[in-house]
C-alpha positions in Angstrom: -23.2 -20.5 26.2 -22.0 -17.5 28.4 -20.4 -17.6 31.8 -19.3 -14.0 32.9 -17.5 -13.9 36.5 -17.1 -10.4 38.4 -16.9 -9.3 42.3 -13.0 -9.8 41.7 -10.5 -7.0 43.3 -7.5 -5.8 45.1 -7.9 -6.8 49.1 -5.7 -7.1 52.1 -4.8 -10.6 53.9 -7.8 -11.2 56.2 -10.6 -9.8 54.4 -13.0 -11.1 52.2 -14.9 -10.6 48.5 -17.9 -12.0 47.2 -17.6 -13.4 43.5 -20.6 -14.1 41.3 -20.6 -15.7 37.7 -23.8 -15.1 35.4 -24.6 -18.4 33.6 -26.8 -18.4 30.0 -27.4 -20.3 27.0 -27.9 -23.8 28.8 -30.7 -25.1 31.5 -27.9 -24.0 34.7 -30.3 -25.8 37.3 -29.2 -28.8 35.9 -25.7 -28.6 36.0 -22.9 -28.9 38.5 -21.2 -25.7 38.8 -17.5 -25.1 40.0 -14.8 -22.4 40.6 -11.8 -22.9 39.5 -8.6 -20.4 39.6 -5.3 -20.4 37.9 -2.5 -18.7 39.5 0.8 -16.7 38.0 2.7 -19.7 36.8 0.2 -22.7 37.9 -1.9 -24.3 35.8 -6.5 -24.3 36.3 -7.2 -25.2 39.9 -10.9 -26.2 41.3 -11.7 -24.9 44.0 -15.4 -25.3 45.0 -18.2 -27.5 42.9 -22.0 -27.0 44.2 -24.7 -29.8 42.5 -27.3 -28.6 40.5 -30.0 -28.1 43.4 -27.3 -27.0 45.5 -27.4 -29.3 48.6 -24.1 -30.8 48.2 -21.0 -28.7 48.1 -17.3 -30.0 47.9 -14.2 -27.6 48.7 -10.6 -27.9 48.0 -8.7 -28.6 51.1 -7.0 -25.0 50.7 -10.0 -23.3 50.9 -12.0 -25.4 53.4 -13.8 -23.9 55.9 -12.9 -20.0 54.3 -14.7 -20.1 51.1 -18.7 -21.2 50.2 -19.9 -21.6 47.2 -23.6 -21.2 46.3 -26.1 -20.7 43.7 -29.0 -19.4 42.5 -31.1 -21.0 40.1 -33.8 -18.3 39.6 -30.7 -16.0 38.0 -28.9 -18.4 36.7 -25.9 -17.5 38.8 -23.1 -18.9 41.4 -21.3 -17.5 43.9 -18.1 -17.3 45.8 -18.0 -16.1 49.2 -14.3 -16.0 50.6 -13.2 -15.1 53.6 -9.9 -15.0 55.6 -8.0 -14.2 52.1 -4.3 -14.8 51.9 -2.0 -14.0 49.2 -1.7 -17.2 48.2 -5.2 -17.0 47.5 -4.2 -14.5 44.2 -5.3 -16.2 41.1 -7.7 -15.4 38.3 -11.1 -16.9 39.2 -13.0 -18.7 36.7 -16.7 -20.8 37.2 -17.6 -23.8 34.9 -20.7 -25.9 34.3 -19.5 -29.4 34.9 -20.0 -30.9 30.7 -20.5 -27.5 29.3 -17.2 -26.6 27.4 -17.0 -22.9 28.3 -15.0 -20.5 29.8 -15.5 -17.3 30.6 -13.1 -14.4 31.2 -12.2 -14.9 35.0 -12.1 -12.1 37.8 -8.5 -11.1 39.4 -8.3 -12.0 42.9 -5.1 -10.0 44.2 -5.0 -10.5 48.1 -1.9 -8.1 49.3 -0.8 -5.8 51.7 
């Protein structure tokens, strides 16, 4: 099992960055996939989990509304669109497959002026 994240990057307050997270070595279009992210000093936070065909989506209430999560099945690969970043957004980014028990390496997410 391999779960490899990137898009991740230095941005200002206000903008926006696109995270994707390459899934192999399980069936990914049956799994629920999530983001989590763990900031300086906090432990692992979910932030976003899409179901396996990816009608149903479920945000955490500090990203509502600025972050979707998607997927696609074809590649084997889900995504993190988030907009209207704030610093408090700064974490390292990690996706999981919901009963998989792996990890990959995260993406930094550094939102600063």
């Amino acid at each position: 099992v391999q779960l490899v994240e990137s898009g991740g990057g230095l941005v200002q307050p206000g903008g926006s960055l696109r995270l994707s997270c390459a899934a192999s070595g399980f069936t990914f279009s049956m799994y629920y996939m999530t983001w989590y992210r763990a900031a300086p000093g906090k432990g692992r936070e979910l932030v976003a989990g899409i179901s396996h065909s990816g009608s149903t989506t479920n945000y955490a209430d500090s990203v509502k509304g600025r972050f979707t999560i998607s997927r696609d099945n074809a590649k084997n690969t889900v995504f993190l669109q988030m907009n209207s970043l704030k610093p408090e957004d700064t974490a390292v980014y990690y996706c999981n497959a919901v009963g998989v028990s792996a990890w990959g390496q995260g993406t930094q997410v550094t939102v600063s002026s």
